[in-house]
C-alpha positions in Angstrom: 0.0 0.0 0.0 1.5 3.1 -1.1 1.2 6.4 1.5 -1.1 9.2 0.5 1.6 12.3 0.7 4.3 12.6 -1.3 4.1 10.3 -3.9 7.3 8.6 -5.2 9.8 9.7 -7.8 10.9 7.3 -10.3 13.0 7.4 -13.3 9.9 8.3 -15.5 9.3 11.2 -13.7 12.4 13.2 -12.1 16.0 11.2 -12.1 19.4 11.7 -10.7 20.1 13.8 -7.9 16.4 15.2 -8.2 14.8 11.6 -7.8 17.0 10.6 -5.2 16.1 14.0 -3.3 12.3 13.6 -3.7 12.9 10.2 -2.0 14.5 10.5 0.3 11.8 13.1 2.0 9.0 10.5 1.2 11.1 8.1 3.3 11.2 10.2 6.0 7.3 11.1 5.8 6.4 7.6 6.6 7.1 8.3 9.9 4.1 9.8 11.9 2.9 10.0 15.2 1.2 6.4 14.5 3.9 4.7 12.9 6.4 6.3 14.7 9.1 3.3 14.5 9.4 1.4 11.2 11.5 -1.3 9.2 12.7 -1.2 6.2 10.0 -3.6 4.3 7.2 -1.6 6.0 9.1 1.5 5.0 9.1 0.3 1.1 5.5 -0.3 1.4 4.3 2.9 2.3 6.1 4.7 -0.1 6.1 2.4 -3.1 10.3 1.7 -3.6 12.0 -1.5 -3.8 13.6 -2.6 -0.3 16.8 -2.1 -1.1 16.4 1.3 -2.8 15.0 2.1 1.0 17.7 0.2 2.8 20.3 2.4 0.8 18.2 5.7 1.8 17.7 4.5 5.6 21.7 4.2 5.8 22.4 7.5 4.5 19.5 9.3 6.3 20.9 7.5 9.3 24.8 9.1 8.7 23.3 12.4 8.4 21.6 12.1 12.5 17.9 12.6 10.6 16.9 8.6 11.7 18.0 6.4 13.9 18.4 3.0 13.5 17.8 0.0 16.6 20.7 -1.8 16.4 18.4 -4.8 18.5 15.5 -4.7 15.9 17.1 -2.9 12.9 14.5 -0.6 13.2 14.1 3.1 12.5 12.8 6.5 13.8 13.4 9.8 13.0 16.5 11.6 14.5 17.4 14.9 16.6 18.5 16.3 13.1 15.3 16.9 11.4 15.0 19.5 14.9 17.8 21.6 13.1 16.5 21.9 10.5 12.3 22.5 11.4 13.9 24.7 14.5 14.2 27.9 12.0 11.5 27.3 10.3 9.1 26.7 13.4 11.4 30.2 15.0 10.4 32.1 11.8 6.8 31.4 11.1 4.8 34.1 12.6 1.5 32.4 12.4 2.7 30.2 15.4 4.8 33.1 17.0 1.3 35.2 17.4 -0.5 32.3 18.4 1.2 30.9 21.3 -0.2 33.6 23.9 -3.7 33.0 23.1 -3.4 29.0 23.0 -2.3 29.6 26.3 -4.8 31.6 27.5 -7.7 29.6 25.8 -6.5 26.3 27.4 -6.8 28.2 30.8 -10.4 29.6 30.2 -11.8 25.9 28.3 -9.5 23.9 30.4 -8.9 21.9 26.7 -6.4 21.7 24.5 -5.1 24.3 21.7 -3.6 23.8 18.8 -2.6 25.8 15.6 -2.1 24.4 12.5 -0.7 25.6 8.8 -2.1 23.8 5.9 1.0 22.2 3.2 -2.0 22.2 -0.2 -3.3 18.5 1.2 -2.9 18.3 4.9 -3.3 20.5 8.0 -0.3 20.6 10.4 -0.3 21.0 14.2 2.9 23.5 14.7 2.1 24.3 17.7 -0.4 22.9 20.8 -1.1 23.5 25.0 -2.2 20.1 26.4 -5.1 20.0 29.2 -4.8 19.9 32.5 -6.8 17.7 32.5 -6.2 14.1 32.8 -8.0 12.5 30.3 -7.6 14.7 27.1 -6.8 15.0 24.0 -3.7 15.8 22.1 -1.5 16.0 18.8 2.0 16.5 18.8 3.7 18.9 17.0 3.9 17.4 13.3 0.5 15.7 13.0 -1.0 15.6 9.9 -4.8 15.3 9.1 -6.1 15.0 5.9 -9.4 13.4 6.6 -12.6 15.6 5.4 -14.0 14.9 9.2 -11.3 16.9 10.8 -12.3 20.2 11.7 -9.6 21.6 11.1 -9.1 20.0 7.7 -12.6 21.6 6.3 -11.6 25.0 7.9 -8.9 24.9 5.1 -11.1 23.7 2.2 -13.7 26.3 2.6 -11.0 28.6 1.3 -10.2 27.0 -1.7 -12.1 27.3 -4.9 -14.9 24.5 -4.4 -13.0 23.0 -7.9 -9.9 22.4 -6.1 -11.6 21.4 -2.8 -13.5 18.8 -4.8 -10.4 17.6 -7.1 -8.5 16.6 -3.5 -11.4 14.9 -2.5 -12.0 13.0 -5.4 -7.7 12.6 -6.1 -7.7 11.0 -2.7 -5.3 13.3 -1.3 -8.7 14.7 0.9 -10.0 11.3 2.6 -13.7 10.9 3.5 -15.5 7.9 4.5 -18.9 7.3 3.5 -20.7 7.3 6.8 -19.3 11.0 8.6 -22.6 12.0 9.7 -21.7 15.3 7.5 -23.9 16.4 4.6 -23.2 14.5 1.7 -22.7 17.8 -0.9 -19.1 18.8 0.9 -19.5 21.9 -1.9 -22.6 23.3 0.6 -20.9 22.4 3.4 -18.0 24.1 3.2 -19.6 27.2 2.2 -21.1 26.7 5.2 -18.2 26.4 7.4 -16.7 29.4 5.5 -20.2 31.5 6.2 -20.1 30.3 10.2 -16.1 30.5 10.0 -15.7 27.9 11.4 -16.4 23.5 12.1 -16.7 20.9 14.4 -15.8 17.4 14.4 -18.6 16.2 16.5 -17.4 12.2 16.9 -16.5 12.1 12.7 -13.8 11.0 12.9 -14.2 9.3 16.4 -16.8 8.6 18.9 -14.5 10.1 21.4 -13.2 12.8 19.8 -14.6 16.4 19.6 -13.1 19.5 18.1 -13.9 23.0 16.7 -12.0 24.8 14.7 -12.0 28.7 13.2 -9.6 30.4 10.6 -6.4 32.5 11.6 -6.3 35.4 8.9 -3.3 37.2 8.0 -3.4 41.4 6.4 -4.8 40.6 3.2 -7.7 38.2 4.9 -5.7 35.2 3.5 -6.1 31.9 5.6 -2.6 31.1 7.1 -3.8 29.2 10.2 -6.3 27.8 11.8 -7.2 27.4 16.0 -8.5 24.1 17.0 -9.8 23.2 20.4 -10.3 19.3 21.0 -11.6 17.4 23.9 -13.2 14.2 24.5 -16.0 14.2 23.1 -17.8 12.8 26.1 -17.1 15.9 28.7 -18.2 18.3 26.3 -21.7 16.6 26.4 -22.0 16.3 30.0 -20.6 19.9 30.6 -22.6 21.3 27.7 -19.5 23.1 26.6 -19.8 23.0 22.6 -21.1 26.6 22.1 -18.5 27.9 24.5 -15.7 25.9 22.8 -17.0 27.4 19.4 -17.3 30.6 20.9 -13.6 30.7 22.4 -12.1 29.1 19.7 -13.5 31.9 17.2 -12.6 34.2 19.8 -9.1 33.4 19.2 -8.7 33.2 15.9 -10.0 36.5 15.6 -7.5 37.7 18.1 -4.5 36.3 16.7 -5.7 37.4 13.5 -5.9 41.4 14.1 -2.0 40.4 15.3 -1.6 39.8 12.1 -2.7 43.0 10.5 -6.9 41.4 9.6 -9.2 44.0 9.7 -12.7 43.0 9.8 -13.0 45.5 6.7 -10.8 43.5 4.5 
């Protein structure tokens, strides 16, 4: 089964130095939060390369401090090095820089987690989060990827594309959505909805467990460059009644974070 991001280079496409390049970084994207530890066959399933062609990445990756390989099981996971080379990046991107007061202060006043994410064309991001206090939460380390239609956070971003290219993901399969969401079937309407309301909840889509809202972060030309999630299980927020206030805080936020930014309500 070959992985959904970055889809693999061969000689058809891009070759030399180019191909090896291209992947190389698929390699290192079939490590997530799930699959955090891999071999190299599973590797080479994911991203659709022979096993050796992996091995011979994996070794080299592994020289350069950005995996590291078990010497017991001959497994790998990513390395410290890929932190010197996100470090400037996560440092530079002002989205996250103007965020990180006001996930801290809406984790104090919900008592949930915060999280901003950035969105790559296909996924949204988590670049930066402020667990619960609480014991029982929920959380996504920094990294996470979504690119199911059920994540709030995910729709946030598609109701700002052109409903063409919103549909094309879906229907590429870069977008995921599975038949049963409990979300109307016209994701065209929907998302203009969530664009209208600014903003979308994952109300046990993607998990009976799992709630979340999300809202847009604009930057001075009222371009979507973020987007403020809130996510709790799903459980508390029906026995504390909390979803309005969640929606409410959460759009709260983004609206703060974006007037940081230079968003005027005008724009």
């Amino acid at each position: 089964m070959q992985m959904a991001g970055r889809p693999r280079q061969d000689e058809g496409q891009v070759q030399g130095a180019a191909a090896s390049l291209l992947n190389g970084l698929a390699v290192l994207e079939a490590f997530s939060v799930q699959k955090p530890v891999l071999g190299v066959t599973e590797v080479a399933q994911l991203v659709g390369l022979h096993k050796s062609t992996v091995s011979r990445i994996l070794g080299g990756l592994t020289e350069a401090g950005y995996v590291q390989r078990d010497e017991e099981t001959g497994r790998y996971k990513l390395g410290l090095g890929l932190i010197a080379l996100s470090g400037p990046l996560l440092a530079d991107l002002d989205v996250r820089r103007a965020a990180v007061p006001y996930l801290e202060q809406l984790t104090e006043s919900t008592k949930e987690t915060s999280a901003i994410s950035v969105w790559n064309g296909h996924e949204a991001i988590v670049v930066e989060q402020v667990a619960s206090p609480y014991q029982v939460k929920h959380t996504a380390a920094i990294g996470t990827r979504y690119n199911k239609f059920e994540s709030s956070s995910v729709r946030v971003f598609l109701a700002e594309l052109a409903p063409a290219l919103a549909t094309g993901l879906i229907e590429s399969g870069r977008i995921l959505r599975t038949a049963e969401d409990g979300l109307p079937l016209d994701h065209t309407a929907h998302l203009q909805d969530v664009a209208r309301l600014a903003y979308a909840v994952n109300d046990g889509s993607t998990a009976e467990e799992e709630f979340g809202v999300s809202a847009p972060v604009r930057d001075y030309r009222g371009k979507v460059v973020g987007c403020i999630t809130a996510s709790a299980p799903r459980s508390r927020v029906l026995k504390q009644a909390s979803r309005e206030t969640l929606v409410q805080a959460v759009q709260n936020s983004a609206t703060k974070i974006s007037i940081r930014l230079g968003w005027s309500a005008a724009i």
